[in-house]
C-alpha positions in Angstrom: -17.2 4.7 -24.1 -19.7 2.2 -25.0 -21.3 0.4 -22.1 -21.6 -3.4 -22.0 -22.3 -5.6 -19.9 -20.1 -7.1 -17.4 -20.3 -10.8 -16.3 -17.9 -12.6 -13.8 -17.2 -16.7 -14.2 -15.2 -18.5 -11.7 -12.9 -21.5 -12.7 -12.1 -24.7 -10.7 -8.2 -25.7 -11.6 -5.9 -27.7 -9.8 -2.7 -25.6 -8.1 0.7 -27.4 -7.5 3.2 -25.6 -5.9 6.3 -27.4 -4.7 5.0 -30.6 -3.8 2.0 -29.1 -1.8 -1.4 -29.0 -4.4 -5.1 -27.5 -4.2 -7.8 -26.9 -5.6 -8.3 -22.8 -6.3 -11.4 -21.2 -7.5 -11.0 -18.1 -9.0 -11.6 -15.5 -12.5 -12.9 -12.2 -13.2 -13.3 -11.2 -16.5 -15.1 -8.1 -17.4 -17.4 -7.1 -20.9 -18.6 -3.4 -19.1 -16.1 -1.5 -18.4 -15.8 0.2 -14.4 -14.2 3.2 -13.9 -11.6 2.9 -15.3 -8.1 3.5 -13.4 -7.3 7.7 -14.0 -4.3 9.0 -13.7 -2.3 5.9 -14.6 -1.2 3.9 -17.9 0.3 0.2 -18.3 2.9 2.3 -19.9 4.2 4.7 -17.0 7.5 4.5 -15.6 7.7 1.1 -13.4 4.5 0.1 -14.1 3.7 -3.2 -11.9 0.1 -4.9 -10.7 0.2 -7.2 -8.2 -2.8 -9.6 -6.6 -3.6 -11.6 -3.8 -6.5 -13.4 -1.7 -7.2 -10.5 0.8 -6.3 -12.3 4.4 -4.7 -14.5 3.1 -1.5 -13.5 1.1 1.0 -16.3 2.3 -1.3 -18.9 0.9 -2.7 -16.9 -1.9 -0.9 -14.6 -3.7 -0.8 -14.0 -7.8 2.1 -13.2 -10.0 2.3 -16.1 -12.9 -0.9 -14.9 -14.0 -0.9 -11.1 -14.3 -4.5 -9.7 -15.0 -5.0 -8.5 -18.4 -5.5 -4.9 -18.7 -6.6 -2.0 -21.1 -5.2 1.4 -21.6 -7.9 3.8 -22.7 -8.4 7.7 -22.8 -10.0 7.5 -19.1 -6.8 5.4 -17.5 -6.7 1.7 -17.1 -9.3 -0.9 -17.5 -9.1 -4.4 -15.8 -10.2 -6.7 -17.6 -9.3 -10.0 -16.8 -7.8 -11.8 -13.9 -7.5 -15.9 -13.4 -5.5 -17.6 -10.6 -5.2 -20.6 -12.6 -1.4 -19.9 -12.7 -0.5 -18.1 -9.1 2.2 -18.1 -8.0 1.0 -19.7 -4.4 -3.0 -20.8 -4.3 -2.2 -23.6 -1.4 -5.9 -23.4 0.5 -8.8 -25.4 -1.0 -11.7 -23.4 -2.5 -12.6 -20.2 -3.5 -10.9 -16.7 -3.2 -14.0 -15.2 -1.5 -11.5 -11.4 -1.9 -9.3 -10.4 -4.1 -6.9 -7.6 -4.2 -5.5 -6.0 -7.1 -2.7 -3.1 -6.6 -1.7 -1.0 -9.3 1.4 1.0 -8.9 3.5 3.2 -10.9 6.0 5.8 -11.2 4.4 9.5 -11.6 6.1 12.6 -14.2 8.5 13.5 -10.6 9.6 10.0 -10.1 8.1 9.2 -7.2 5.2 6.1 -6.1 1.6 6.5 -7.5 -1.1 3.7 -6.5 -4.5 2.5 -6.7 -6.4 -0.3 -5.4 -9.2 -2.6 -6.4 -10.6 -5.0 -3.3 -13.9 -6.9 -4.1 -15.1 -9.9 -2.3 -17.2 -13.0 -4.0 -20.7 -12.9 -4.4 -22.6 -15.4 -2.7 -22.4 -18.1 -5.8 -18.7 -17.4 -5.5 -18.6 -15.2 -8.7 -17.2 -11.7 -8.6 -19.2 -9.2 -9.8 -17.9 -6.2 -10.3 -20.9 -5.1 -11.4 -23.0 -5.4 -8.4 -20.3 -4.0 -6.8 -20.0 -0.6 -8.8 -23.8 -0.3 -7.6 -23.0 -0.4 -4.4 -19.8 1.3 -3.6 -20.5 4.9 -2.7 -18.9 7.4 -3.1 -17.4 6.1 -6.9 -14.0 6.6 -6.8 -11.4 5.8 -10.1 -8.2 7.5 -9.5 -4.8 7.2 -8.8 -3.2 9.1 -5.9 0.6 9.7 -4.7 2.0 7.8 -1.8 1.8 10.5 0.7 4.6 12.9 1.6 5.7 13.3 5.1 6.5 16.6 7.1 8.7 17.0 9.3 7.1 18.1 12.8 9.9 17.9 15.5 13.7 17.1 15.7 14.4 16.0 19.7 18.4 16.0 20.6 19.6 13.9 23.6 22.7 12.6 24.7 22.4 9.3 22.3 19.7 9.9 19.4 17.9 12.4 16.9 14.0 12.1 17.3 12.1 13.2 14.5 8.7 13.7 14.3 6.6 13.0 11.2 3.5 13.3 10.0 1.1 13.0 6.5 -2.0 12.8 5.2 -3.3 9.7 3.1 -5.9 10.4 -0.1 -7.8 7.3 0.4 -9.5 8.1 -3.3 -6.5 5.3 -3.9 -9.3 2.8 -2.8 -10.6 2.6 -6.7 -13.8 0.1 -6.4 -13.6 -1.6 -3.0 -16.1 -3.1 -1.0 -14.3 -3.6 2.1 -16.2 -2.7 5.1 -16.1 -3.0 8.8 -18.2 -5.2 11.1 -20.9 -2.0 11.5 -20.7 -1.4 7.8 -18.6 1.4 7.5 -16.1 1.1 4.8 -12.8 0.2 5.6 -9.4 1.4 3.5 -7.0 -1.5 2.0 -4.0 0.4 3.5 -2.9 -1.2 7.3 0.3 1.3 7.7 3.2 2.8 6.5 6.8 1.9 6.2 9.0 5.2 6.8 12.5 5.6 5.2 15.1 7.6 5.7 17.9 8.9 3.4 21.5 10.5 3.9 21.9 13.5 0.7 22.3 14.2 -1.4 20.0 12.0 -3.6 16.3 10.7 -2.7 14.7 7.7 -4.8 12.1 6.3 -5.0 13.0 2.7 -4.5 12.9 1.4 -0.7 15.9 -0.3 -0.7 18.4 2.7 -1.8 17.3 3.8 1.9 17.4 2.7 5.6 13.8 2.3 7.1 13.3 4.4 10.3 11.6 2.0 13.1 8.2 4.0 14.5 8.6 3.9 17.9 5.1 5.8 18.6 2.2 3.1 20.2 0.5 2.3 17.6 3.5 0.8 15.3 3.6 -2.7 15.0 7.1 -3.7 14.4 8.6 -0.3 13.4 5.5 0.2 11.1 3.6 2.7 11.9 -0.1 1.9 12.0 -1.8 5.7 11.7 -0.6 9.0 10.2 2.2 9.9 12.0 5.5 8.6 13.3 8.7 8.9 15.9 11.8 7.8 14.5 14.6 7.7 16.8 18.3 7.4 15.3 21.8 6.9 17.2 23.8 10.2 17.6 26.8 7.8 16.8 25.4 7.1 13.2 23.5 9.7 12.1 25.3 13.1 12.7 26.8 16.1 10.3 24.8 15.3 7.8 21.6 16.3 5.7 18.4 13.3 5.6 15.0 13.6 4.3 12.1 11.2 4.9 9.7 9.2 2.6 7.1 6.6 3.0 6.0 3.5 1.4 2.6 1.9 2.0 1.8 -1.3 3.3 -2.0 -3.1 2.6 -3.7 -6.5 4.4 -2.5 -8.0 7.4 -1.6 -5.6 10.0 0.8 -3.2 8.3 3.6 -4.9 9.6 5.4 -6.4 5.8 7.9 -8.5 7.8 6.3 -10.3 10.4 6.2 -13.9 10.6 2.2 -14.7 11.9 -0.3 -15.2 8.9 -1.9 -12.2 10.3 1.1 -10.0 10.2 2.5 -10.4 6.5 1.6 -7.4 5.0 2.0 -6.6 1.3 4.6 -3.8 1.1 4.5 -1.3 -1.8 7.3 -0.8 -4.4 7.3 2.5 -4.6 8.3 5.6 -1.7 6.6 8.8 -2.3 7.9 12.4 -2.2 10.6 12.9 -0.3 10.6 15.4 3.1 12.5 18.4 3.1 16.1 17.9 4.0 17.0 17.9 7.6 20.5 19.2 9.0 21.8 17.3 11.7 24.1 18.9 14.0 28.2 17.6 14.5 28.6 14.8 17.6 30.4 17.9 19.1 29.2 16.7 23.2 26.3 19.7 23.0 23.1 18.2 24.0 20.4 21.1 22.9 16.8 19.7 23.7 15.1 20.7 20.8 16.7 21.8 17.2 13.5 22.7 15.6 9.6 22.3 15.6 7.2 23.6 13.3 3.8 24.3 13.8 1.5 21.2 12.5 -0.5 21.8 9.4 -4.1 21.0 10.1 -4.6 17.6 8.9 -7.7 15.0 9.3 -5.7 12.2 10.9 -7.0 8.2 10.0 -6.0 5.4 12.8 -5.5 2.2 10.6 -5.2 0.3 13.8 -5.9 -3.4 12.8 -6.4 -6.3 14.4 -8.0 -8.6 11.7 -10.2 -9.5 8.9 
């Protein structure tokens, strides 16, 4: 592919939305291609991109104005994104980060995603550019929503507690500049949503499932904030039948996608990934066994996304 030169400009519109207006800054337009997007093609199966102002998704968030994209023989190429038309740009000023997240459906059915999270420079342009140079390790590809295994299932007189965990490919994070306060990067993913199914059919859409409520330490509302989970279901509900698990991914905020503080208003993703194996839950027959089954934990490198704020 030919290289050419990539410049950024940033526009000054007026937003109305409702009866509330501002004043948003905000385009990226590419002329060199990045990386482009492997793995992935506007055409797949549920093909959706979403974006937002990264901290700030309740008052900025795209969706009028979808970015303009490229299919090539390397994956997808983003090429132009303006938040003249958002769908809420209610703060004054520039979008000093924006988030764009790609998400599809891979050949098995289940969620693929990728991620691109660049902040301004400091004349408010975004250069994607500069930013190329200085993200290390490159990464361009698209990666499943991970898969969970199932670690424990813990009978007592009143629930089923199940045990989970996964591992998350964080080559999701296409080009993103996010980093810490001592530098170190930072991953766009705050948690994980965790879902749980009665058989005999798994999707890959949330809401043909029930979401399990973490109830480990780190969740935040039933979201579970780091690679693992606990999810505890009523013996009165949930009994003589088969369930598997599957997660969805949630980015910004705190990983919590329905709380009610600006802080806690997580994007949630569209797609679950693979599902778990199928569990078989006992008959409510009055026996009370401690533990129905545990397997061994595959060795896994476990990341804590505990957040408290960007």
């Amino acid at each position: 592919m030919k290289v050419q030169m990539i410049t950024l400009a940033m526009l000054l519109t007026t937003i109305t939305t409702g009866t509330a207006g501002a004043q948003c800054f905000g385009r990226l337009v590419e002329e060199k291609h990045p990386p482009a997007i492997r793995g992935m093609s506007t055409t797949d199966a549920g093909f959706t991109v979403r974006y937002w102002a990264w901290d700030d998704f309740n008052r900025r968030r795209g969706g009028q104005d979808r970015p303009e994209l490229q299919d090539s023989r390397r994956g997808i190429v983003l090429t132009e994104l303006d938040w003249l038309n958002a769908d809420v740009c209610l703060d004054q000023g520039p979008v000093n980060r924006t988030a764009v997240l790609f998400e599809s459906l891979g050949s098995d059915g289940t969620g693929l995603w990728a991620l691109v999270n660049l902040e301004a420079n400091k004349d408010i342009d975004i250069d994607i550019d500069l930013a190329q140079r200085l993200i290390y390790p490159p990464s361009s590809r698209t990666v499943p929503v991970p898969r969970p295994r199932i670690i424990s299932t813990r009978i007592t007189e009143e629930t089923f507690e199940i045990r989970l965990d996964w591992d998350l490919n964080l080559r999701g994070e296409t080009l993103s500049d996010l980093v810490n306060d001592d530098g170190r990067p930072m991953t766009s993913v705050r948690g994980f949503a965790v879902y749980v199914i009665n058989g005999p059919v798994a999707t890959a859409r949330p809401w043909d499932w029930t979401r399990g409520r973490d109830i480990e330490p780190d969740a935040v509302n039933g979201y579970s904030t780091d690679t693992s989970a606990v999810i505890r279901l009523p013996r009165s509900m949930w009994y003589d039948v088969s369930i598997c698990f599957a997660l969805a991914l949630t980015f910004d905020g705190n990983g919590d996608a329905d709380g009610e503080l600006p802080g806690s208003r997580s994007v949630h993703g569209e797609y679950l990934g693979a599902p778990s194996r199928w569990l078989e839950l006992p008959a409510d027959d009055g026996a009370m066994p401690i533990l129905v089954q545990s397997e061994r934990r595959r060795h896994s490198s476990v990341v804590n996304l505990g957040f408290e704020g960007q």
